[in-house]
Each structure stands twice: as structure tokens, then as C-alpha cells.
N, C-alpha and C positions, 0 to 999 in steps of 0.2 A: 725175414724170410728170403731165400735165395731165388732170384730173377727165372724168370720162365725160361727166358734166352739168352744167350750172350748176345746176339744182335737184331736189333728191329729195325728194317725198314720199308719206310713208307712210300710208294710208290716202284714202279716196276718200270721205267724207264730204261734212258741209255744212263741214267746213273743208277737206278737201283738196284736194274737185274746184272747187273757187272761188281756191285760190291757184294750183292747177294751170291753170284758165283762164285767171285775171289776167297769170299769169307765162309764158304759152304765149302769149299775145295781146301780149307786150311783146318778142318773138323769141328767150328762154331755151329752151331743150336743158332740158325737164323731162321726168322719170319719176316715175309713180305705179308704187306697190307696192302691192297690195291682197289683202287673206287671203281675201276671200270670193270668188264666181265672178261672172259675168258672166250676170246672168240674162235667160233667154228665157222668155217668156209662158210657152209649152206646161210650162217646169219651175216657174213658181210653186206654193206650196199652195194655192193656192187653185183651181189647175185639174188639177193631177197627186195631191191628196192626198196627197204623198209632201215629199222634199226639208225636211223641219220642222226639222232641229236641225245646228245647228254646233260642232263637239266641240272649242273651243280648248287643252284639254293633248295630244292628239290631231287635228289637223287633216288629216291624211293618211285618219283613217276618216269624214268627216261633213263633209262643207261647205256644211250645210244655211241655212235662212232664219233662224234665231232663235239666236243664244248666249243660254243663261237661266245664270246667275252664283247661287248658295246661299253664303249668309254667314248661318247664322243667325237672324236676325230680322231680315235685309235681302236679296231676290233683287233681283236687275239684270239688265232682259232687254237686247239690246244688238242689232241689224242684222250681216250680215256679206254685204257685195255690192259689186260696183261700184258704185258711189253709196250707200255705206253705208248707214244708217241713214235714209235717205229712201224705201227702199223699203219699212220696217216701219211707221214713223208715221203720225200719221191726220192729215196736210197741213197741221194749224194754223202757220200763217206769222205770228204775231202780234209783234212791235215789245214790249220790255218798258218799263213804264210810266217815265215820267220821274224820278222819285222812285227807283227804283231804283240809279241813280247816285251816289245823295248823300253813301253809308255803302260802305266798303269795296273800293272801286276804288280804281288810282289815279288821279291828281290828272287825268289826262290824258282819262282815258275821261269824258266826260260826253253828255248822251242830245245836246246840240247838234250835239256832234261826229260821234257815230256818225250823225245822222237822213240826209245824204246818202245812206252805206254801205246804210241802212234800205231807205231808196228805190229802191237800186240790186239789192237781193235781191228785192224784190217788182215790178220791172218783169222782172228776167230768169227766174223762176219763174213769172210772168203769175198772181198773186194775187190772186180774185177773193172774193166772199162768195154765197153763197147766193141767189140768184133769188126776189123773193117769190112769182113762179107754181111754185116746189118744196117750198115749205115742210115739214118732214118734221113726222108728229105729234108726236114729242119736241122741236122747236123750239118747235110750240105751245103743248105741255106746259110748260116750261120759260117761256116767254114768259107765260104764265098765271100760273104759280107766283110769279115774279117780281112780279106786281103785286098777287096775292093778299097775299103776304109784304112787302108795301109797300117794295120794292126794283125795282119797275117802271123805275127809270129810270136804274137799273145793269146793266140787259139790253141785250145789243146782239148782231149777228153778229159771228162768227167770220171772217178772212181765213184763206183756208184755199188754199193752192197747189192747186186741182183747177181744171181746164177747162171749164165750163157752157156747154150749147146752151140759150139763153133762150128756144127754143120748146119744149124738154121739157116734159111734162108727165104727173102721176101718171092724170089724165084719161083716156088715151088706152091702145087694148086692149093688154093685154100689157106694159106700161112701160120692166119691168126687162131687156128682151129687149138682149142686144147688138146688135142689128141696129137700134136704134135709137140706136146712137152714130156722132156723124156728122163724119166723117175730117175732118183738115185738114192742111197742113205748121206746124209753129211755126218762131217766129223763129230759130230754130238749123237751121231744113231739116227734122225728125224728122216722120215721121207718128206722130198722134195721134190720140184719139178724144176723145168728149165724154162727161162725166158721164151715166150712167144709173141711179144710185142702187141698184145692185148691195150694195151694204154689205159691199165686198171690198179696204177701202182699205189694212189694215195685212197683209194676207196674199197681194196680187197683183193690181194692176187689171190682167185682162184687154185692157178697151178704151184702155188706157194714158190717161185722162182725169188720172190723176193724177202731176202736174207732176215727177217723180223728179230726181235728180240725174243720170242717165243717162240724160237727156232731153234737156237743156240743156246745162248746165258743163262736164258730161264730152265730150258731143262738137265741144261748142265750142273746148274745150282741146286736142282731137284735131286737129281742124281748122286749129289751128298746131302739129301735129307731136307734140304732147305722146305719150308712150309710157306708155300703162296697160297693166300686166300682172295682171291676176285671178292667185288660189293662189299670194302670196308671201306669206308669213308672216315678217316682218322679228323678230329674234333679238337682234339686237344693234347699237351703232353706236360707229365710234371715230374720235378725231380722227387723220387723213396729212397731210401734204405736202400744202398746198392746198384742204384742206376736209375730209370727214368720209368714210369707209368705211364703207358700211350691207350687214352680211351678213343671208342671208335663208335657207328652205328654201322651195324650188318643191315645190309641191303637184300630186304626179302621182294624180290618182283611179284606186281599183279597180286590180284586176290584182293586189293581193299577197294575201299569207298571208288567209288567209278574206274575198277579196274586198278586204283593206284596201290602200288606195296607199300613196307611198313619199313620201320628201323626199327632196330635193339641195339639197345646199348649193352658194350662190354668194353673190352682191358685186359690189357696185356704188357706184362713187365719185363725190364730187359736192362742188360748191364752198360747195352751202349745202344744208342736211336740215331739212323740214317734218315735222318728229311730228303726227301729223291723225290715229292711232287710236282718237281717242273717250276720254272721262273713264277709260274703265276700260283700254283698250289703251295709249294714249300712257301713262298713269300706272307702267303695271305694269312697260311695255320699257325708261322712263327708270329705274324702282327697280331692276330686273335688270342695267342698264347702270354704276349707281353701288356695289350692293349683293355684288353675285353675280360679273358679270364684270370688275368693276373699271377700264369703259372708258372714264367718266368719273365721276372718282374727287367731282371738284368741284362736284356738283349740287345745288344748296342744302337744307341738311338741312331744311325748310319740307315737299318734294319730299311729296306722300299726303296732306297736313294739309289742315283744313276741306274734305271733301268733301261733295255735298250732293244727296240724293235727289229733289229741288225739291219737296218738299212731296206727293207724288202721294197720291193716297187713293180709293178706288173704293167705292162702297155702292151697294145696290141700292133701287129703290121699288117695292112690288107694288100693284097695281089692279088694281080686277072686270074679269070679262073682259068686262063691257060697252063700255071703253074700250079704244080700239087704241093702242098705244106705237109696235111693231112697231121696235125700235131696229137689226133685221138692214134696215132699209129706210132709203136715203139715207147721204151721207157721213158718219164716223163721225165726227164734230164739227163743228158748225154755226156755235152759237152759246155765249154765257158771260154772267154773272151777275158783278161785280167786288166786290171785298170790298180790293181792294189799297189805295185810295186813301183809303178809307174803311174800318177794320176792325173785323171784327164778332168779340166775348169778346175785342178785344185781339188776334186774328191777322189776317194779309194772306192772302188767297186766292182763286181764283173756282174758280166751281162752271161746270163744263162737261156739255152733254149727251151722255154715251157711247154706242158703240155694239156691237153683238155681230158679229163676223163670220157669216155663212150656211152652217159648215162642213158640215153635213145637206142642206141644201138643195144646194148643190151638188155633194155626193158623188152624191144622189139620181138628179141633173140630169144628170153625167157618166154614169151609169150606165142611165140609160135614152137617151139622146142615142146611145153605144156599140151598147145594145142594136136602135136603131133603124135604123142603117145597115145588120145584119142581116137586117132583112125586106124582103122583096117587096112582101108586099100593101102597097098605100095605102092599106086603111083602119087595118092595124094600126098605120102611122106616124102617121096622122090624131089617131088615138087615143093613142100615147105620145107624140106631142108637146104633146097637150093636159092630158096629167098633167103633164109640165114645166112648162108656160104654170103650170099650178095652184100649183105649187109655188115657182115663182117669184114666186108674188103670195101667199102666205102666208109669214104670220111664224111660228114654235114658239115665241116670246120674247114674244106679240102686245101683251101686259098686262106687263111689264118696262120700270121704267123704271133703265138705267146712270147714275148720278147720279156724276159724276167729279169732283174738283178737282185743284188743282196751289196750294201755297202756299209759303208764308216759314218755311222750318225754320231750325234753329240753325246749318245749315250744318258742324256738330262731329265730323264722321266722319274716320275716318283709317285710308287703304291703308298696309299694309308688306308684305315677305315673309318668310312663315312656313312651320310645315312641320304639315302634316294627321298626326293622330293615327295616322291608318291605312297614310301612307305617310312616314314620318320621314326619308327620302333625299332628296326632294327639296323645292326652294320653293315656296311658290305664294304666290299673290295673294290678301291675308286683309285682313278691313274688323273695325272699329271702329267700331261704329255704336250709340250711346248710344238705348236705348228714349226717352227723355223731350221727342225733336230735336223732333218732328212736332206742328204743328197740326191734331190729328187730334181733337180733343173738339168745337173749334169749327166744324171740318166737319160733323164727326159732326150736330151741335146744326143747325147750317144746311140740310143734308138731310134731317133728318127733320120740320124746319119746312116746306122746298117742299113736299115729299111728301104731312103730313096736308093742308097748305090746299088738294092738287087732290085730296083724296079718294086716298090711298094710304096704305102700311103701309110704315114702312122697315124694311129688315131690313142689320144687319151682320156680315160673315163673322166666324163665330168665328176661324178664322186671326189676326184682329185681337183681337175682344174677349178668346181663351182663350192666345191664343200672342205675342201683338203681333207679329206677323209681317208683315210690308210687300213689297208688290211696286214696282218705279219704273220705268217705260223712259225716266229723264229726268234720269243721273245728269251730276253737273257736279262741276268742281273735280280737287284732284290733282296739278296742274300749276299751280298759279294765278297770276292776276296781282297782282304788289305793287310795292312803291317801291325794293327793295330784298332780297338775300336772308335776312335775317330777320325776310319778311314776302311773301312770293314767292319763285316758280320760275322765273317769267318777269316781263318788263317789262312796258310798256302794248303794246308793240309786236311783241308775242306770244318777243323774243328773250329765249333764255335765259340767263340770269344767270353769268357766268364761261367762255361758250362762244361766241363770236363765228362767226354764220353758222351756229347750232344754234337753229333755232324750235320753239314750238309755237301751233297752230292751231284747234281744236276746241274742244269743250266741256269737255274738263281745263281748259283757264285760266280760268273765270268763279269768280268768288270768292266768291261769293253767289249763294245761291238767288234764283231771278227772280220766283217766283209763277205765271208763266205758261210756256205750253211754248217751250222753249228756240229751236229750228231756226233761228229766222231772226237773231237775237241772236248766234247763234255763226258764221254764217254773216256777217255785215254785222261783226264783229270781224274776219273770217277775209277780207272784201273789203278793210280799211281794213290789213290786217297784211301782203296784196300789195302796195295803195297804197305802203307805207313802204317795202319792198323795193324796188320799182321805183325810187323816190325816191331811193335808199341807194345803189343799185347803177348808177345812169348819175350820179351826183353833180350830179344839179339838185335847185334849193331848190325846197322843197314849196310845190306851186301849192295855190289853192282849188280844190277838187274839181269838177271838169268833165269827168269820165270819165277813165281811165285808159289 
């Protein structure tokens, strides 16, 4: 029987909804599958308080904004939405440095090649940087340290996927108010708003200023037919007649046993299957599929090996409360400080200025906003709306500064499945994560130098100093790219190794930690790995890159 699709992909990321566009836009019969739901403003956390956590050995009770992953001395927080992972991150779109290319790829990928792909993720996310009539006081900060620390001229902005109104300004009464975000249509038709330095970037922009993948990609991809289904939780995948059978369970919310939904099982066939679940999904479904269900037997035993946290490390700076930081104010990353090209004790990393989400402020905000539409009188509205106005122009962070980086670990980690102490029945998805990967001394050592030069105290979570305990939302690898499968999972060309017309897509194929944050890197592999598809599949030889 002939395949439902020509192409299935699983997951809706910065790889799935950019092959899903790519390949929707070239007249393929694709379907996205995706485990998380389809979010609407009114259900973000950051406006409902509610919706926080996505239960993946359970998905039928939680299909909330955040999967947080415990291994240990490594968690992994991870997205779960239509547009994955795009609606948690804090927009940095940055290009990984040229050099990075040189060791561990293969032969194929070099930064020349990808720069087109590069170019092409940052014109369709509309990639801008920071306005200097916005400058946030941590940008200052930051830009100060920088010169103080005589690395002044390894400071620069951040490209960061948000949408600026360049008459905004911190100047003007009330600032952070949404009403001063100012609508437009973007190149995909979507209405959208403008940056207002809400500092609500990883938990739900409101005014949609920030650039998501269901903003663009995904409705672009719609817009030639492509079929995205929210709450499929993909199980397994086997080769048929023709191409691949990917079974799934629909995720029915609510309604069972103490409130909890249900699954149904179904299947969907297709001549070619995109894994695009992200370092830790695509990793886990191919290990279940070689390991557990035995539906392809032949997936290169490489398959979990050098996984890699990219180096992330968060410390904080304290100063008098003379000085404002106020890091709940502005995008939650600006600007960056470079250590890759040049590195400092011998490691590669930059130092990012972070930010804290408003979740007080906002609760506050919701809660008298509610209480407002309650009353009659005008002056009593008069009056809670000006405790709002107040609250939204104070920081509780004001003297905090998030001192963040992202570096060059050892990239030595390693997924298999295992069975939890507590529940010996079944498998789960267990890491390998060697204390020693991380350039964490030389962070460490570089934060507390910005810090004393502007007059601050660094302080570092014992989590780290007592437990070595590490957080990352910026896991890569698993799936990787090599020359060959005793040395890869996949080719340059994201296909997989003894499975013809079985990809992957996402940030599981990077084989090396990048230093900087990944999105658009995985994203501009995941535009060049359509490219070749498309090439592959109407059998014309491959032009130089003039759009797709």
C-alpha cells in the first residue's frame, strides 16, 4: 500500500518545523507529530500561573511548558509545544563561531557551507539585536565589566529572534505596559507585537514580540498543507513496504481516573521519517527502537555516545542596592563577552548577561487586574491600577546581577536505558555524565573578575560548589554526526546510518559542544538537511544555494 505521506516528522522544533516548512513549501504530503500542545497566550505561565510541568513517563497527566529531566549531577530542562523549544529559550539566534567546525564534524559540514543556511534562519525568524535607545542596566553592566576586565573589545550584542519598536523607550510613563506593544502582520501573515521588555521571554511572551517557531515555520509549513497534530507522543518507528510506520499515543487531556487523560494508540506511514525530538527525545525513541522494541535492530552502536550539555553555568553577582541591575527588566539576553576565539585558563566560553523571569510581579499583576474588573467605583480602579503601573516598574532582583555562560565541555556524556532503582520493570532514559566535562573553574574565575571590577560580590550556588550539580537547557548530541557508524548515528546529511529515508534533525546530531547557544546552528543544519532532501528526492544535481 502507498505511504500516507511522503514525509513524517516527529517533533516541531528548530529542526522539525524548518524541514517541515522546507518540505511543505517543495509540494510534499508532510505531518508533524508533536507531544506538547498548541499553546495560546491566555495558557502560558506566565499569564495563567498554571500549565509549568510536562510529565514525559506520563504524558496523558501533564502537558505542561517545561519537561525538567534528573540524572544526578546533570538535569535537562527541555520545551514541549508546538514549536518546541522556541517557546522556552531566551531568543539568542547566534551563528556558532567559525572555528568551531574544524575538530569533529564531518568533512562536509564547514561554517562556508552552512553560512548561506545561517542567513536564511535569521532573515525568516527576522533576527535583530538590541536598540541602543533600550539598553537594559545589565547590558551596561556587562559592557562596563567588560572594559574594566580589559576584554572591552570582546563585548558585543547579542542577535537575539525578538521584534523591536525602535521608538520604545525605558523614558516613557509606564514602559513595561502591553499596551505599548505595537501590532504588525510578519512576513508569514501572523499578527504580532513589539518588544516591551516585560522579562517574560522563557515563560510566555504575551505580546508575541518574541520570534517562536509558531510564528513563522510552522505556519508557513501549514500554509502548504503540512498537517501538525499537538499530544502525539511518538512510541516507536518501523520499517514497511515503502518507507517507515511511526506508531504514536494521542494524548486525550482530563477526563480520567483523578482527572488524569488517556492514550490511543495509532500509526501513520510515510516514505521518509524526520526524528526532530530534541537531543534527549530523538535520542531516547531511537535507543527504544534499537534496544527495547527491536524495530531497528541496526542503529549504530555510537547511538547516546558523546552527548553534551554545552558547557551552561549560571552564577550570580550581588551589589549595593545603590546600583539597579533589575535583571526581571528587558530581554533575557542581550549581549555576550567571547572567550571562544581567544581562551581564557585554557577554556572556550562567553559569558552572557541573564535574566530572571517577573513570576511575583506578575502573579501580583494578575491578581489585582481580576480584582479590578470587580469594582464599580473609578477611584478604586484608579488606584489598583496604579499599584500595577508600580509593580511593573519595580524590580525584587533590583541589585542581582545573572552572570551566565555557555562553553566547550568534553562533550563525554553518554544516554542508554536503564532501569530506576525504585521501579526495576521498566526502562528509562539514564545519562553518564562525568563530573570533570565542564569548564566551570574558568567561568567560575571570569565571573567573579567582572563582578569585583564593577563593584560586586559573586556568590556560587552550593548545588555546584557541595553537590556538583548542573542544570543545562542546551543539551546536544546522541544522535550525532560522523563519517561513518563507528563514529556516528547519522551522516552530514542528518541521514541515518543503514536506514535509507530515516533522518534526524535537531540538536541530537551536533557532535560538539558549540560554546554558544545552539537554536539557530540546529536550525540552519536542519534548513541545509531539507535542502538535500529536496535535491535527493526530484533527482536534480545540487545547485548553489538560491533559496529553496
Amino acid at each position: 500500500m502507498a505511504p500516507d505521506f511522503d514525509v513524517l516528522i516527529i517533533g516541531s522544533g528548530f529542526g522539525g518545523a524548518v524541514t517541515a516548512c522546507r518540505l511543505a513549501e517543495q509540494g510534499m504530503r508532510v505531518l508533524v507529530l508533536e507531544r506538547g500542545r498548541r499553546w495560546e497566550v491566555k495558557d502560558y505561565p506566565s499569564q495563567s500561573g498554571e500549565n509549568w510541568i510536562y510529565n514525559n513517563d506520563h504524558p496523558q497527566r501533564e502537558q505542561g511548558w517545561i519537561d525538567w529531566r534528573f540524572w544526578g549531577n546533570m538535569t535537562v530542562v527541555v520545551g514541549a509545544a508546538v514549536g518546541g523549544g522556541s517557546l522556552i529559550y531566551a531568543n539568542v539566534s547566534a551563528p556558532a563561531h567559525r572555528e568551531c567546525f574544524d575538530h569533529g564534524w564531518p568533512a562536509e559540514i564547514t561554517y562556508q557551507e552552512l553560512a548561506p543556511y545561517y542567513d536564511r534562519v535569521g532573515k525568516m525568524l527576522n533576527v535583530q539585536t538590541l536598540p541602543d535607545g533600550q539598553l537594559t542596566h545589565r547590558f551596561k553592566l556587562m559592557k562596563e565589566a567588560a572594559e574594566k576586565a580589559g576584554y572591552g573589545d570582546r563585548f558585543t550584542k547579542m542577535p537575539v529572534a525578538i521584534t523591536f519598536d525602535p521608538n520604545f523607550t525605558y523614558d516613557q510613563p509606564d514602559p513595561f505596559n502591553n499596551k505599548n506593544s505595537v501590532k504588525h502582520l510578519n512576513d508569514q501573515g501572523v499578527e504580532q507585537g513589539t518588544c516591551v521588555h516585560c522579562g517574560n521571554c522563557d515563560f510566555g511572551c504575551q505580546v508575541h514580540a518574541k520570534n517562536t517557531l509558531d510564528l513563522n515555520y510552522i505556519p508557513q509549513a501549514e500554509k502548504y498543507h503540512a498537517d501538525v497534530r499537538p499530544l502525539h507522543y511518538v512510541r516507536f518507528i518501523e520499517p514497511v513496504d515503502g518507507g517507515y510506520r511511526v506508531t504514536f499515543d494521542r494524548i486525550i487531556p482530563g477526563g480520567g481516573f483523578l482527572g488524569e487523560g488517556k492514550l490511543v494508540r495509532g500509526s501513520e506511514t510515510a516514505r521518509k521519517v524526520i526524528v526532530a525530538a530534541g537531543s534527549l527525545g530523538s535520542t531516547e525513541l531511537l535507543l527504544r527502537c534499537r534496544d527495547q522494541y527491536k524495530t531497528l535492530p541496526e542503529l549504530s552502536p555510537f547511538l547516546g555516545h558523546d552527548w553534551s550539555s554545552n558547557g551552561d553555568f549560571l552564577t550570580l553577582g550581588r551589589y549595593p542596592d545603590s546600583r539597579t541591575i533589575a535583571p526581571s527588566w528587558g530581554p533575557t539576553i542581550t549581549c555576550y563577552i567571547d572567550f571562544l576565539n581567544k581562551p581564557f585558563q585554557d577554556q572556550r566560553f562567553v559569558v552572557e548577561d541573564g535574566g530572571f523571569a517577573p513570576f511575583l510581579r506578575d502573579y501580583l499583576e494578575k491578581k489585582l487586574s481580576q480584582a479590578e474588573h470587580g469594582i464599580k467605583q473609578p477611584y478604586l480602579k484608579v488606584i489598583l491600577d496604579s499599584i500595577a503601573r508600580d509593580l511593573r516598574n519595580e524590580d525584587p532582583f533590583g541589585n542581582v546581577m545573572p552572570w551566565f555562560a555557555n562553553g566547550v565541555d568534553k562533550s563525554n556524556g553518554r544516554f542508554y536505558l536503564g532501569h530506576k532503582w525504585w521501579w526495576p520493570w521498566g526502562k528509562h532514559l539514564e545519562l553518564d555524565w562525568p563530573e570533570d566535562s565542564e569548564p566551570t573553574d574558568a567561568i567560575i574565575a571570569m565571573h567573579t573578575m567582572l563582578s569585583k571590577v564593577t563593584g560586586g560580590k559573586e556568590w556560587v550556588s552550593p548545588t555546584w560548589t557541595d553537590l556538583k550539580w548542573l542544570i543545562t537547557p542546551h543539551p546536544l548530541g546522541g544522535c550525532n554526526m560522523g563519517a561513518e557508524p563507528g563514529n556516528g548515528v547519522v551522516n552530514h546529511a542528518g541521514a541515518v546510518f543503514g536506514y535509507p529515508g530515516l533522518y534526524v534533525a535537531d540538536g541530537a546530531i551536533v557532535p560538539e559542544a558549540i560554546g554558544i547557544n545552539p537554536s539557530r546552528t540546529i536550525a540552519c543544519l536542519s534548513e541545509r538537511i531539507a535542502h538535500l532532501i529536496v535535491t535527493e528526492d526530484t533527482g536534480r544535481a545540487r545547485p548553489a544555494f538560491a533559496g529553496i
